[in-house]
C-alpha positions as CSV (number, residue, x, y, z in Angstrom):
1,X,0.0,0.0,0.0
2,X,1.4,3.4,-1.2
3,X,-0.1,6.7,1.2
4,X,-0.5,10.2,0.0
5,X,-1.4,13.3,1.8
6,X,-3.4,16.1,1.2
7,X,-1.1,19.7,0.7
8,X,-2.6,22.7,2.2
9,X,-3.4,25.7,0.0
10,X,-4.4,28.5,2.0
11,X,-4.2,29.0,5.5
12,X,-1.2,29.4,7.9
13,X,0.3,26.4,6.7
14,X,0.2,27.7,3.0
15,X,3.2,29.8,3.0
16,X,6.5,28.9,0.8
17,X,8.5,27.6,3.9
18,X,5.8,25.7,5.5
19,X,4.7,23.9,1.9
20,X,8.5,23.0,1.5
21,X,8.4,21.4,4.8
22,X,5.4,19.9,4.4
23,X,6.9,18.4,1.0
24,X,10.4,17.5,2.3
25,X,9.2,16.4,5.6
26,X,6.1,14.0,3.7
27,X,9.3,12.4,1.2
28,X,11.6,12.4,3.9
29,X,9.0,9.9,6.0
30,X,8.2,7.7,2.8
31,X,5.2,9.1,1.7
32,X,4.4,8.0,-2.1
33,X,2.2,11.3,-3.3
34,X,0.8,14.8,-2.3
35,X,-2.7,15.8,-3.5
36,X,-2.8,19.5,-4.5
37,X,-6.6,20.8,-4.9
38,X,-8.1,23.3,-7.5
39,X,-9.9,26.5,-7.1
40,X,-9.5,29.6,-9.1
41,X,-11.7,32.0,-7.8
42,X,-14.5,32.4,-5.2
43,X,-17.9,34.1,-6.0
44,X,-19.1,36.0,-2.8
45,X,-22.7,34.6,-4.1
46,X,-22.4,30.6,-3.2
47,X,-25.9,28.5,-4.0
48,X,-24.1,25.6,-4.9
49,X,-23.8,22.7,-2.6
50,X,-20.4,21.0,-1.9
51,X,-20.9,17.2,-1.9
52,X,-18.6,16.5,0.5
53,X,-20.3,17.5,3.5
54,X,-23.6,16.9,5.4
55,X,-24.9,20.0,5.2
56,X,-23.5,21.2,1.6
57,X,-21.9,23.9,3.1
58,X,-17.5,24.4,1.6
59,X,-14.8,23.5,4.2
60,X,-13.1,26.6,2.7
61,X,-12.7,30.6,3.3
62,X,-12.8,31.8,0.0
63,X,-8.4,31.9,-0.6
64,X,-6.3,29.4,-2.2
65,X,-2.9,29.1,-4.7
66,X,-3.8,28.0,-8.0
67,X,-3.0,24.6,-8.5
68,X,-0.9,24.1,-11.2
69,X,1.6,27.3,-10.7
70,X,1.5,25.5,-7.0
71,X,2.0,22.3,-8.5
72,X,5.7,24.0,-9.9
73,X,6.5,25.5,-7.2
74,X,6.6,21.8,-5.1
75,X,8.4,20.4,-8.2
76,X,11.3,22.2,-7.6
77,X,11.3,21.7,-3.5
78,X,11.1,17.6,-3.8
79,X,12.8,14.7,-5.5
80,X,10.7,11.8,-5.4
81,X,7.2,12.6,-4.6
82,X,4.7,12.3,-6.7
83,X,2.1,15.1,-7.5
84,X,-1.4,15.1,-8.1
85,X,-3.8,17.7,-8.9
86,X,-6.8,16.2,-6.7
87,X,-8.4,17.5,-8.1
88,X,-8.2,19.9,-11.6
89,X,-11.4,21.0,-12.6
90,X,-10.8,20.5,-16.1
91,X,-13.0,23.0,-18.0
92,X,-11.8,26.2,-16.3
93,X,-8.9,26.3,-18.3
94,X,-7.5,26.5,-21.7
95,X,-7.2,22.9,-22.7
96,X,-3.7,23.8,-24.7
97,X,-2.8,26.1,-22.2
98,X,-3.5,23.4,-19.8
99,X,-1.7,20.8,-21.6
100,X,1.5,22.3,-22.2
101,X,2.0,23.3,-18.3
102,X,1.5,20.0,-17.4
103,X,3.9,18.7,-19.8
104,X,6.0,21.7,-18.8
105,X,6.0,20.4,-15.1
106,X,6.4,16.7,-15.8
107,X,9.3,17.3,-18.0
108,X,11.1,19.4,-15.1
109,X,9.9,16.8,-12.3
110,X,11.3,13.9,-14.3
111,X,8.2,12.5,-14.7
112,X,6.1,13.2,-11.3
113,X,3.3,14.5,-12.4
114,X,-0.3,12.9,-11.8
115,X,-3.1,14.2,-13.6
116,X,-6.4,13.9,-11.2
117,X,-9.6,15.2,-12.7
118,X,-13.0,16.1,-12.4
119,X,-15.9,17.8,-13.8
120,X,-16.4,20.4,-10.6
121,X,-19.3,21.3,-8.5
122,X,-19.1,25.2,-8.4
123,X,-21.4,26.8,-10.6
124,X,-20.7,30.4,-10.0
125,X,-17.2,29.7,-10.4
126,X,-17.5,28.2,-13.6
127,X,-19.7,31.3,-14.8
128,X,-16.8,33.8,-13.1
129,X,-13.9,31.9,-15.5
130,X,-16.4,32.0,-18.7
131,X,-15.9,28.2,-18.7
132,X,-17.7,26.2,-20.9
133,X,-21.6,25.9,-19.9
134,X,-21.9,24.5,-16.3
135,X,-24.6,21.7,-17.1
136,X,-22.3,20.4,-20.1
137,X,-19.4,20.3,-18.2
138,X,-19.1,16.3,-17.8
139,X,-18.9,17.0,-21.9
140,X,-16.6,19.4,-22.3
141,X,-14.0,17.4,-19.6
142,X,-14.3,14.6,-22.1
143,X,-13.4,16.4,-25.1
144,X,-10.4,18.2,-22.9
145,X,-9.0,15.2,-21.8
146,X,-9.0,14.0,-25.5
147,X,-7.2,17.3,-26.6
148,X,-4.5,16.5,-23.5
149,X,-3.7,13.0,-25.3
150,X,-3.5,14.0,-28.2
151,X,-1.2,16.9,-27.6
152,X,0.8,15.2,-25.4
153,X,1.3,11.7,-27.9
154,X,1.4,13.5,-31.8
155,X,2.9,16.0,-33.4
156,X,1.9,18.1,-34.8
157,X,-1.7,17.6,-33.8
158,X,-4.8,19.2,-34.5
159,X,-8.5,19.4,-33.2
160,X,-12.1,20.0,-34.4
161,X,-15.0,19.3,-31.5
162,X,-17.9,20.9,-30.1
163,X,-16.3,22.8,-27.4
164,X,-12.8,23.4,-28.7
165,X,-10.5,23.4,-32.1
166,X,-7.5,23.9,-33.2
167,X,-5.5,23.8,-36.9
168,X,-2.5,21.7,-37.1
169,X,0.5,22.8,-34.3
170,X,2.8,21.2,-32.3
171,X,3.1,21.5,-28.8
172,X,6.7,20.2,-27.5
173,X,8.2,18.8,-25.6
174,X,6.1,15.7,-24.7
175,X,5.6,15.1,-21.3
176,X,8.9,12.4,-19.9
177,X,6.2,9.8,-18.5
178,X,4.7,7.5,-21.6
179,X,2.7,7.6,-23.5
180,X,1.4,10.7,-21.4
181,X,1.4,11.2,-16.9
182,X,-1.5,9.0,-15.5
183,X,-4.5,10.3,-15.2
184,X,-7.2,9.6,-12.7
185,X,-10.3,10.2,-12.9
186,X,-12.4,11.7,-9.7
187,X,-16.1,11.3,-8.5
188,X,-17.7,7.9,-8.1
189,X,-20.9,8.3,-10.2
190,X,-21.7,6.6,-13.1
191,X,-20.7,8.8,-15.4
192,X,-17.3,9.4,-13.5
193,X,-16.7,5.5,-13.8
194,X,-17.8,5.9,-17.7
195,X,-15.0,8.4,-18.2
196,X,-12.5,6.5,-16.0
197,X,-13.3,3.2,-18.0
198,X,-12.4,5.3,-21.3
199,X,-10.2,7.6,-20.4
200,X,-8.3,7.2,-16.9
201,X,-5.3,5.5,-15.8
202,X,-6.6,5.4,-12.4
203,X,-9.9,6.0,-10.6
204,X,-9.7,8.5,-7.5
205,X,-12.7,8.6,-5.1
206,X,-13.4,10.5,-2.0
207,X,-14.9,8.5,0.7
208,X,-15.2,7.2,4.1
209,X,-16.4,11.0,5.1
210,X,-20.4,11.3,6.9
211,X,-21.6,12.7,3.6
212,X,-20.2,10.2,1.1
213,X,-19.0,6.9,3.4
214,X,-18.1,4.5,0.5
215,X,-16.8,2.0,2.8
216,X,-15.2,-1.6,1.2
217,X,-18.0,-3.2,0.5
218,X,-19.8,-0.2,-2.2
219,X,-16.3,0.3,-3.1
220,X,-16.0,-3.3,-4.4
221,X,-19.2,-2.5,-6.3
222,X,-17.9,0.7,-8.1
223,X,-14.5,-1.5,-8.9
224,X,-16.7,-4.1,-10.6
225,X,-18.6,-2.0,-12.6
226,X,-15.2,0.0,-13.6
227,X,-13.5,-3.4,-14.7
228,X,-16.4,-4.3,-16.8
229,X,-16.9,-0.3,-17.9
230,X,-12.8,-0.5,-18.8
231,X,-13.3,-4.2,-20.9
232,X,-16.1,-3.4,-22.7
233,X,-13.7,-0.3,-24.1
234,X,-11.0,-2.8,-25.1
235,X,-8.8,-1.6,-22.2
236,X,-6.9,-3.7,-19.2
237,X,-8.8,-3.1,-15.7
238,X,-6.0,-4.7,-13.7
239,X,-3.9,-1.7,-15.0
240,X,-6.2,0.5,-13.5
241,X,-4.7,2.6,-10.4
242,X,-7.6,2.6,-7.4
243,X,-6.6,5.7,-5.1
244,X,-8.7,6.6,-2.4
245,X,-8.8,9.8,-0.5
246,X,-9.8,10.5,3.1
247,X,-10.9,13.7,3.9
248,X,-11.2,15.1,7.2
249,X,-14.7,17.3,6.4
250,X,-17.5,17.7,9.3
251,X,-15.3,17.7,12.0
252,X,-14.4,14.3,11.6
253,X,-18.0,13.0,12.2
254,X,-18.6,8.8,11.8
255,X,-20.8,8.2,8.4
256,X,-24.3,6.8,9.6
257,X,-24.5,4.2,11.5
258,X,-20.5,3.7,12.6
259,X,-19.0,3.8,15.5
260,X,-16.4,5.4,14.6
261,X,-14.7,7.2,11.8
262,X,-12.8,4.7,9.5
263,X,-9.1,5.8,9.9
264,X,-9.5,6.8,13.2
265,X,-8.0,5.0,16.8
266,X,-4.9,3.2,17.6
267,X,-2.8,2.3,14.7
268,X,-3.9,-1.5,15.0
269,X,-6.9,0.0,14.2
270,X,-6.5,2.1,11.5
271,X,-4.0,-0.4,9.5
272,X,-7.4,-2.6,10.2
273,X,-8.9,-0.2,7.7
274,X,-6.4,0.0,5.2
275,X,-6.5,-3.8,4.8
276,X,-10.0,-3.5,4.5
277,X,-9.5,-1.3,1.7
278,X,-6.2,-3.1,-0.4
279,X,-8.7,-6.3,0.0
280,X,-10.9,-4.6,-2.7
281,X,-8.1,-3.1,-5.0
282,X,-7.1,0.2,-3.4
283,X,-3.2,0.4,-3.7
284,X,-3.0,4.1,-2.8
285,X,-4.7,6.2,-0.1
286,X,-4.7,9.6,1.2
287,X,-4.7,10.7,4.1
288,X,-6.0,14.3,5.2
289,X,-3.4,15.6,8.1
290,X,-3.6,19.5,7.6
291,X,-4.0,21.6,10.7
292,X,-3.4,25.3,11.7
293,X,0.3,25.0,11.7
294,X,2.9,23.2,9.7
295,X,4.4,21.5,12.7
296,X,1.1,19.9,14.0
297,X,0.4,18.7,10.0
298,X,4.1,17.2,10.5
299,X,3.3,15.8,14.2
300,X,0.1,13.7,12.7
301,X,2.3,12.9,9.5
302,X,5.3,11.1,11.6
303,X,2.8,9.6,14.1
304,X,1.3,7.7,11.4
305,X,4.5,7.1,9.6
306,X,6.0,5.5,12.6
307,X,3.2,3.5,13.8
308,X,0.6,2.5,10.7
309,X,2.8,2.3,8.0
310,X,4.9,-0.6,9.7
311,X,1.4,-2.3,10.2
312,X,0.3,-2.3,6.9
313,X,3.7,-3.3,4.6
């Protein structure tokens, strides 16, 4: 089991020294990833409701880095870690635009970067960014992520769709990692496993949070559907990357009917959980141990280091 932990992006913890010892400290302990999330902007007007907690209402205070100048920035401060936008909301941004700074980064990482992607939830920011029409957005991510591949596999390339085109260019250099960085594909609906089946590398839920619990046993259910999803498009489910994330959203409130948070207790008990989890095909997980300063985030980080990941190798 690889672990991966979530990177702060606004806050006291989100300042250049204490991301780069957040980063060194996570590599230094043997973590395998950091997760870097994605928000542009923040309308003062909200209606929309997060999905990720109980009462709809955004863990967030209306600040963050942007993700992928963010993304650079901890390129240059690591070695090994892997980064992953956890994740991009592909169609605020220029799809070219988007697909050369990724390349960009992945070339000067030597091949670290991750591509996690979703279709968003945030209507008003999608209206603030002029991004393609909110209720078509599931669309227009599938025609992005086709215009990523391409650009990042031909040359010179060119593109005529619905929500984008292009004449013939080329857009060099490739990224390092071939034929093009993983990417994984967010959300755990049907239409989410649709475009993981055709398009991802790797499958990236959010679960075993009150509002969305996905505990093993749904999860094995998703998985299953995925493998057939990824068959029936002539493609290899067993090299399909399962990464789960573990938020820390509603103050850390037990899903319905638990006793307890999964992830939460003694280590025994936690490494209980991951098992659970690797049983059904999860080889990745991330963990959620922000907190007001950098030192605490480091505290929980070399707690767990020291006494769940022995458990769980």
């Amino acid at each position: 089991m690889k672990f991966g932990f979530y990177l702060p992006t606004r806050g006291e913890s989100a300042t250049s020294d204490a991301l780069t010892g957040l980063v060194q400290g996570g590599e230094r302990l043997g973590f395998h990833s950091v997760t870097i999330a994605d928000h542009i902007v923040f309308p003062t007007q909200i209606d929309s409701k997060y999905p990720y907690t109980v009462q709809g209402n955004f863990p967030g205070e209306g600040d963050a880095f942007e993700q992928l100048t963010l993304m650079s920035f901890i390129a240059a401060k690591t070695e090994t870690l892997r980064m992953v936008t956890s994740v991009m909301i592909v169609p605020h941004r220029n799809p070219v635009v988007t697909a050369k700074m990724l390349a960009t980064i992945d070339v000067l990482s030597k091949g670290r970067v991750t591509v996690g992607v979703g279709v968003g939830w945030l209507r008003e920011e999608f209206e603030a960014l002029s991004a393609p029409d909110f209720a078509k957005r599931g669309a227009a991510t599938n025609e992005y992520l086709e215009i990523f591949q391409k650009l990042w596999t031909q040359d010179p390339v060119s593109h005529d769709g619905e929500f984008y085109s292009f004449n013939e260019l080329r857009c060099m250099p490739h990224p390092v990692q071939k034929p093009y960085p993983p990417i994984w594909i967010g959300g755990h609906s049907k239409p989410a496993l649709r475009r993981a089946a055709k398009y991802g590398d790797g499958w990236h839920p959010v679960g075993s949070i009150a509002a969305v619990p996905l505990p093993p046993e749904e999860l094995q259910v998703h998985i299953d559907d995925l493998k057939r999803m990824t068959e029936a498009n002539g493609r290899d489910p067993d090299a399909m990357t399962i990464c789960y994330k573990t938020p820390l959203y509603d103050g850390g409130r037990a899903p319905a009917g638990a006793d307890r948070k999964p992830f939460s207790g003694d280590p025994e008990q936690i490494a209980e959980d991951v098992r659970a989890f690797q049983a059904v095909g999860v080889s990745e997980i991330v963990f959620d141990f922000r907190s007001p300063t950098m030192r605490e985030s480091l505290d929980r980080m070399e707690a767990f280091a020291a006494g769940v990941m022995p458990l769980t190798q």
